[in-house]
Each structure stands twice: as C-alpha cells, then as structure tokens.
C-alpha positions as CSV (number, residue, x, y, z in Angstrom):
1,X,-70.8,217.4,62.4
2,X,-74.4,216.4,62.7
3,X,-75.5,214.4,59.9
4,X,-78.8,215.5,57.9
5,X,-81.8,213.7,58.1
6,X,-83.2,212.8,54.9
7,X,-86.7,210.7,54.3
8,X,-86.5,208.8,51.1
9,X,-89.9,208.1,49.5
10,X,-90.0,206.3,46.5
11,X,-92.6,203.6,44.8
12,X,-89.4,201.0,44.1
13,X,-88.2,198.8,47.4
14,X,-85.6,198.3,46.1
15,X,-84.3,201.3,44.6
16,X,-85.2,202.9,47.7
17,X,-82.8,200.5,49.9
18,X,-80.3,202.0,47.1
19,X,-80.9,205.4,47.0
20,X,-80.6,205.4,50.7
21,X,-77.0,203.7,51.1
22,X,-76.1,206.1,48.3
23,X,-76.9,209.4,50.6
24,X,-75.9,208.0,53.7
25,X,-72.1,207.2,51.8
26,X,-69.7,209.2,54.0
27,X,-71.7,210.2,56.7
28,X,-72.8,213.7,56.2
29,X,-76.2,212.3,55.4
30,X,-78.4,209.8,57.5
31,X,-81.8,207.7,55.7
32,X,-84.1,208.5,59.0
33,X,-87.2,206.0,56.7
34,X,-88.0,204.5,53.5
35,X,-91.7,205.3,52.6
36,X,-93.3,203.9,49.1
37,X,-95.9,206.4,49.3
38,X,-96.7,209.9,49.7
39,X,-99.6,209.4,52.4
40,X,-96.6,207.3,54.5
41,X,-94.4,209.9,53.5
42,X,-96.7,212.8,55.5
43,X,-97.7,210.8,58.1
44,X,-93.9,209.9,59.2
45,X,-93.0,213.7,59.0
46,X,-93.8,214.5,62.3
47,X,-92.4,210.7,64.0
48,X,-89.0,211.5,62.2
49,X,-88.1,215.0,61.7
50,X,-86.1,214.9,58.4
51,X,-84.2,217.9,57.3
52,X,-84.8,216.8,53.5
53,X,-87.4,214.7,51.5
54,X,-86.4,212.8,48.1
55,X,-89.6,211.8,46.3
56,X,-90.1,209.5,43.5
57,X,-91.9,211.1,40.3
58,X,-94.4,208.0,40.4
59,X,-95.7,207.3,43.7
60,X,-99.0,205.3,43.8
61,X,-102.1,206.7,46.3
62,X,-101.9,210.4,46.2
63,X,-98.9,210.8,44.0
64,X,-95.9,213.0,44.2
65,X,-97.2,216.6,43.4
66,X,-100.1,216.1,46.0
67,X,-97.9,214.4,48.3
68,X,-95.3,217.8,47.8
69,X,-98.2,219.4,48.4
70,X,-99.4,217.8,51.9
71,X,-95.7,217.9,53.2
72,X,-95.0,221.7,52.5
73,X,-98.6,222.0,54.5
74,X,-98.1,219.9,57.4
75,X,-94.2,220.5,57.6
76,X,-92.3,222.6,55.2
77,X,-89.0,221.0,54.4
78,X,-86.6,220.9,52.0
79,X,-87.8,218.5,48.8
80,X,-86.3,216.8,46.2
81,X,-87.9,215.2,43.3
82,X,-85.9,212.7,42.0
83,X,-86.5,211.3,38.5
84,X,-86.1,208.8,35.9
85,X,-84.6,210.8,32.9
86,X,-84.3,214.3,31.3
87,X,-87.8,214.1,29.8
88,X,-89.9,211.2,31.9
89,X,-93.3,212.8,32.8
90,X,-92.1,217.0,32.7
91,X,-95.2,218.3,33.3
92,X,-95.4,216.1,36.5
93,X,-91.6,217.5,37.3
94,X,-92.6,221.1,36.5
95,X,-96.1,220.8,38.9
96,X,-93.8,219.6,41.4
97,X,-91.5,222.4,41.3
98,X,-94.7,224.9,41.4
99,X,-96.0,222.7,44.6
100,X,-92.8,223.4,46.2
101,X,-90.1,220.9,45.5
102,X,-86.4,223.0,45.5
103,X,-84.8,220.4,43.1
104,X,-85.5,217.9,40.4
105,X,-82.6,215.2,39.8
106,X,-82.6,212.5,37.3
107,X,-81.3,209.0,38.8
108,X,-78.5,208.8,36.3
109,X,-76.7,212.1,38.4
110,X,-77.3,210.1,41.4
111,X,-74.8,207.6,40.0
112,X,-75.7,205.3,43.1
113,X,-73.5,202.3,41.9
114,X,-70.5,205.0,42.5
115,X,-70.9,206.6,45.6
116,X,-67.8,207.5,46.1
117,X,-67.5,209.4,42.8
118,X,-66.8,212.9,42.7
119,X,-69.3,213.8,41.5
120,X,-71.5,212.0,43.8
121,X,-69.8,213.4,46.9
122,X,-70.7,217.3,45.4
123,X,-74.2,216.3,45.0
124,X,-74.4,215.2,48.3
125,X,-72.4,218.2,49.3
126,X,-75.4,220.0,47.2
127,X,-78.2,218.2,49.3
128,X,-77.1,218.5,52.2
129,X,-76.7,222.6,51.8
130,X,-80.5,222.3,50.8
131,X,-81.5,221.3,53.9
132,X,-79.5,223.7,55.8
133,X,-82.8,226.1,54.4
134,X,-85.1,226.4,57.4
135,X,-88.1,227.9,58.0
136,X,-89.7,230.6,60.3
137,X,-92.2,233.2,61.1
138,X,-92.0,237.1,61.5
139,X,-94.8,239.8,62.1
140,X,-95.4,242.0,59.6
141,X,-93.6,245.6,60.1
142,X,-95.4,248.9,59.4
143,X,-94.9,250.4,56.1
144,X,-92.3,253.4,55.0
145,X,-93.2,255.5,52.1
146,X,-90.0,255.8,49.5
147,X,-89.4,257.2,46.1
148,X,-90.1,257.3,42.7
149,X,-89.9,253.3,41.1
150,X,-88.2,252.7,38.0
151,X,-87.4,249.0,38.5
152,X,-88.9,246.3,40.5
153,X,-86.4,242.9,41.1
154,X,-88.7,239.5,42.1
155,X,-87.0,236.9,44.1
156,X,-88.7,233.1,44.5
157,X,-87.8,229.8,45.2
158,X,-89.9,226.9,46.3
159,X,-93.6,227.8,45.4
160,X,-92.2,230.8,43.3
161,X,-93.8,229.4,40.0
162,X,-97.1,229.3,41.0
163,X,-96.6,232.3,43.1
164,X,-95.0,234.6,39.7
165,X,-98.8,232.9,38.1
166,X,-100.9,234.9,40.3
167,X,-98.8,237.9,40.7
168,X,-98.2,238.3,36.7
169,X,-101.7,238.3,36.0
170,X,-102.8,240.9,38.7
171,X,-100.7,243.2,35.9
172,X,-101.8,245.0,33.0
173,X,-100.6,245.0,29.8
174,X,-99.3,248.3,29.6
175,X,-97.6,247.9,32.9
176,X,-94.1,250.5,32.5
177,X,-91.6,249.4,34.9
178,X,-89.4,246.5,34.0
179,X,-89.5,243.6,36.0
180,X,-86.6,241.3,36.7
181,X,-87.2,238.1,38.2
182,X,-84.7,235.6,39.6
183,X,-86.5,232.2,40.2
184,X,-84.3,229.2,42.3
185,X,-85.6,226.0,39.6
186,X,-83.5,223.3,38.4
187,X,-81.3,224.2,35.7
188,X,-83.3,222.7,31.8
189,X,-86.7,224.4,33.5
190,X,-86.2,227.9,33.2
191,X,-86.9,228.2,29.5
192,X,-90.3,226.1,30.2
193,X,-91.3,228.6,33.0
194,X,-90.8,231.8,30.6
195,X,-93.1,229.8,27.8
196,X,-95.6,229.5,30.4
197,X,-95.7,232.7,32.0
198,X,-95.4,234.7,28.7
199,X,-98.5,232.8,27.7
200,X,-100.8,233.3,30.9
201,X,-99.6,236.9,31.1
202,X,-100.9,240.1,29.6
203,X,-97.0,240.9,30.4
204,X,-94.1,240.0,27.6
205,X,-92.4,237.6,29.2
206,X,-88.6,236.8,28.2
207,X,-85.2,235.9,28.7
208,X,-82.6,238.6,29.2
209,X,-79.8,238.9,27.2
210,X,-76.3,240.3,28.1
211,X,-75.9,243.7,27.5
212,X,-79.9,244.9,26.7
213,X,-81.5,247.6,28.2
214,X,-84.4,246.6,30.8
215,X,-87.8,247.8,29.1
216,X,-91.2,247.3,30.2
217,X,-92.2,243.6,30.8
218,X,-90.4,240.7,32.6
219,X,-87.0,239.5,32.1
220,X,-85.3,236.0,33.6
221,X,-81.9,235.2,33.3
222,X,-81.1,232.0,31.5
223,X,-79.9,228.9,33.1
224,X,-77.4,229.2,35.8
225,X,-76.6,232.7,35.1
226,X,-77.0,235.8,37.5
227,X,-79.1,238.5,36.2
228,X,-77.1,242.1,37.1
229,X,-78.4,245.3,36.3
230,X,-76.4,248.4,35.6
231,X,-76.6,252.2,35.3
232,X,-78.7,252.6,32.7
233,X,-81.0,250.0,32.9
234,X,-78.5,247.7,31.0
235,X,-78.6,244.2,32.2
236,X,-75.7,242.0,32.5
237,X,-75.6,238.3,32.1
238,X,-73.2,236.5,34.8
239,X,-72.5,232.6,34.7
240,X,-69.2,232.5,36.2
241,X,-69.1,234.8,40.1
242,X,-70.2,232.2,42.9
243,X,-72.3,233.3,45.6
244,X,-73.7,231.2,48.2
245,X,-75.8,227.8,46.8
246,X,-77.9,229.9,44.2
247,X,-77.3,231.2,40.4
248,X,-79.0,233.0,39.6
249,X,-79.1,234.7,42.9
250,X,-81.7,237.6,44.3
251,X,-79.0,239.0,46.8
252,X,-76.8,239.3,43.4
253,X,-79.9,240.7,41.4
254,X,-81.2,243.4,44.4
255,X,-77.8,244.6,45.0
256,X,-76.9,245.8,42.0
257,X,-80.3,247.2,41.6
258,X,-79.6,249.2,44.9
259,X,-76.3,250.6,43.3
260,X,-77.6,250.8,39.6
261,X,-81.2,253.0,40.3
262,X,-81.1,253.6,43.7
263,X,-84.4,254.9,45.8
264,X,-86.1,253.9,41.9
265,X,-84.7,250.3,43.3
266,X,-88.2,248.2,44.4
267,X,-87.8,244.3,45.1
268,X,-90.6,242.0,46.1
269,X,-89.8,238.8,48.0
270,X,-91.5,235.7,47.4
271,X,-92.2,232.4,49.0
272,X,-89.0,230.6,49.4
273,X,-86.8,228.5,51.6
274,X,-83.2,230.0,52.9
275,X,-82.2,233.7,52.9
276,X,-81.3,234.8,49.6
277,X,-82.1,238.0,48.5
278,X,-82.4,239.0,52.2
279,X,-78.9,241.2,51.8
280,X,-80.2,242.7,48.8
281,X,-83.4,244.2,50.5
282,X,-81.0,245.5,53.0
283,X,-79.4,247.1,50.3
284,X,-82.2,248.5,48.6
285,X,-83.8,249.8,51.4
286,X,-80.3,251.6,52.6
287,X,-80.0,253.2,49.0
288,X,-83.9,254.5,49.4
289,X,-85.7,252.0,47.9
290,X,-88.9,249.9,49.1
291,X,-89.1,246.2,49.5
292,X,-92.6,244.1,49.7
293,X,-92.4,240.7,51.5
294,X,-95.1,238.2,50.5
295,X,-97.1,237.2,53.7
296,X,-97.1,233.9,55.2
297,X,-100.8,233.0,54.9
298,X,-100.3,233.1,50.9
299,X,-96.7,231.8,50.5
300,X,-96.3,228.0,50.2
301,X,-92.6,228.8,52.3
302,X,-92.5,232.0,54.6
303,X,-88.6,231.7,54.7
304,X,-87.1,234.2,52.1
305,X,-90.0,236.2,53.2
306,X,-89.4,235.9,56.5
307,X,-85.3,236.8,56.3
308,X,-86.8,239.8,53.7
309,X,-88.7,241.1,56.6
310,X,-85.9,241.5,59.2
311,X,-83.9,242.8,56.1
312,X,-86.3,245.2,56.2
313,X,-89.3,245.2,54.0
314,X,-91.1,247.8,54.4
315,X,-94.5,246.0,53.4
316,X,-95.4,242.5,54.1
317,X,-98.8,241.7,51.7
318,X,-100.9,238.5,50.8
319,X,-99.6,237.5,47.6
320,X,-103.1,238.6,45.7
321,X,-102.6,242.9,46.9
322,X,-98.9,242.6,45.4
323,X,-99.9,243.3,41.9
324,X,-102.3,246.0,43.1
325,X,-99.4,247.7,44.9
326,X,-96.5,247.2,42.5
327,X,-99.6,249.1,40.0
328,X,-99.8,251.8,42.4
329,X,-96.2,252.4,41.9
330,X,-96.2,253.4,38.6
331,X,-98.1,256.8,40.2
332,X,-97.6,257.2,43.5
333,X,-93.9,255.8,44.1
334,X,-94.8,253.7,47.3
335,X,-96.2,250.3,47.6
336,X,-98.6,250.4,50.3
C-alpha cells in the first residue's frame, strides 16, 4: 500500500513536529514537509507533490484562506483546515471552506498524544480517503434537449459555498421548481451555510425536514443526513444508510430523484473533488432527465464536474449561465 502524502502547514514548530508523527502513526500516511506559512506552503507544492494539505487556521504572511486560495490555483489538492476549538475564529473556518478546504478539524479530534486511539486510526482512515479525490479535465459534450422539469437536485463540495452564492442569486424570487442541494461541509457548518444563503438570496432558503413535501425554494439536509426524495415530492431524511465517504451524498440525492420524478429529474453538478453524484447523473439522464455540469474555468475544482460529464451531462456551463438556464427551465423544459 502506498502511503499518502500529506504537507502539514502550520504557524506552531512545534505542534507541527506533532501533528506530523501523529499522521504518519501506522504508516498509511507520510509528512512529505513542514511549512509555517502559506507562501512556503504553495511554493513546496510543486517540489513535493502531496496528496493532502493540513493548514493551521492562523498562519502569518498571507494567511490560511488566501493560502487555500493560492494552493487550489496552482495545484488543486485535497485540504484540511485544522483548528483550535469548536468556535476559534468561524468566520475564518467558514471562508476557508468557501475557498476550497474539504474539512475543518479541531486539534482536540486529532487527539495527537494518542495515536494509536481508535478513534485516531478512523480519522486517519478519514484523511487518507480524502486524498484518494483527484482531479481532471473533460471537454464539454454537446447538449440533448429533455423533458418537462419539476425538480432540480445541486451537488457541491470544495468551493460549493461560494459557488451555491453566485448561482442562488442569478434566481428570482418567484422561482417554481424546488431545489435540493446536497453540499460536502464539515458537520456544525451546515446550519451557518443555510443562514447565509437564505439571507443573500431572493430564494427561501431552509433545512428539510423528514417527511415534507418539496415546494418552491431550496432545501438542505441537516447534518450528516442524506436528503431522499420520493414520489410525490415528499422528502426523506436519512442519517443512518452508508454510502461511500459522504452524507449527505449527491449520488444518494440524484438517484432517487431519477426514480421519484423521472425525465422532470434535473441535477446540476458543481465544483468539487471526487465522484459523487456522478452515478446519480447517470441515473437521471437514463430515466429522461438533463444534467448541467459546471465548467472548469469557473469551478474552484473541475472533479465532480468532470466525473458528471462522462456520467453524462448533457450541458457543461460557466457557473454565471447556470441560473439563466435552470430559469429557462421553468418554460422551455431544457437547459441549454
């Protein structure tokens, strides 16, 4: 087994030293460098090839969100911001997340004094699946016209927050079709994301609840729980069915879609590391449906994209036309 590479980057010496024999404890994981900045961090990117970044929330020089930032420019891999407590500088932890970070981990989970901990060896179980995400490029395939709309399913991960920001407001207020994201964010975040979206939106924004019926505006599943929908727009709340490393999932969200309305069935991917919600396009576009891939110019990660793509999407759009097309639906039944 070929360990994972992992670039720690944190202001603390010594609590870098630490962190480092922590994640390389039982070999699945190997420290490539310890940097105490973000500028050293992007500048050693391309000298040591890591499959995962940890960052420290208070770097000096450019700090962590910009140094998120540079890295998922120069060399998109997998990020981890890790932190000093539940509520140390959130809006820092939150802009990181919207920059691109997959994870946010307080040091007291790390439990570095135990390495050896169970729970210790899952989170580096956890880390090293994170990395396992790549990254790659697709051309754009030409688009299919399809049916009718009646729900539209949004799958995101790293630079999805930002990415929901500009596609939310490109709707109007009277928008009819339900919307029903599923956004990869460390669990105690999702609550903060709705507040925020549902305030920059002309859209309600909310959290589903198990067993209501999908109306207009957008709906998020709560904390590690899959968002399901079922005939008759009823959504179902799942926290318990494990599928791959992600609840909620998108593959778990488009599928049922695909069974539940069918050709109405739309999903838009967004930026995002791995594959999820690649299976579920498949799905939606076998039942009749459409699927719109953000592009790679606009998304911070062209992986889910990417997988959605093969999957096949049957648009692939800069993230700004996504709005006007999912508007065009409401009329016209296809998205390009």
């Amino acid at each position: 087994m070929t360990a994972t590479r992992v670039l720690v980057c944190d202001p603390s010496p010594e609590y870098g030293d630490s962190l480092a024999r922590f994640l390389g404890a039982g070999g699945e994981l190997e420290v490539v460098g310890i940097c105490a900045s973000g500028e050293e961090a992007v500048e050693a990117l391309s000298r040591l090839a890591p499959d995962l970044v940890t960052i420290g929330v208070d770097l000096p020089g450019m700090g962590a969100v910009r140094a998120i930032e540079a890295i998922m420019r120069k060399r998109p891999v997998p990020i981890v911001i890790v932190t000093n407590g539940a509520g140390h500088r959130s809006d820092l932890k939150a802009n990181g997340l919207a920059a691109g970070a997959m994870e946010a981990v307080p040091k007291a989970l790390l439990r570095i004094d135990e390495p050896d901990d169970p729970s210790a060896v899952a989170l580096r179980h956890r880390l090293r699946r994170l990395a396992r995400n790549g990254v790659e490029r697709a051309p754009s395939p030409p688009a299919r016209a399809k049916g009718r709309a009646r729900v539209i399913g949004i799958c995101a991960s790293a630079g999805g927050p930002a990415a929901l920001e500009v596609l939310l407001a490109g709707l109007p207020a009277d928008f009819p079709l339900p919307l029903l994201v599923v956004q990869h964010i460390t669990n105690g975040f999702m609550d903060g994301l709705v507040r925020r979206l549902d305030q920059q939106s002309a859209l309600s924004v909310r959290t589903a609840t198990d067993g209501q019926t999908a109306g207009p505006g957008v709906w998020f599943p709560p904390d590690d729980h899959h968002l399901v929908l079922e005939p008759g727009l009823r959504l179902r709340l799942d926290g318990e069915t494990v599928v791959g490393s992600h609840r909620p999932s998108g593959d778990v969200l488009l599928e049922s879609m695909a069974a539940a309305a069918g050709a109405g069935a739309v999903a838009v991917v967004l930026t995002g590391m791995g594959r999820d919600a690649a299976r579920g396009v498949e799905a939606i576009v076998r039942a009749g449906g459409s699927a719109i891939a953000q592009d790679e110019q606009s998304s911070a990660v062209f992986g889910m994209p990417r997988a959605a793509v093969h999957a096949g999407a049957d648009s692939v759009l800069p993230l700004a036309s996504i709005a006007v097309a999912l508007t065009r639906l409401t009329s016209t039944g296809a998205p390009a």
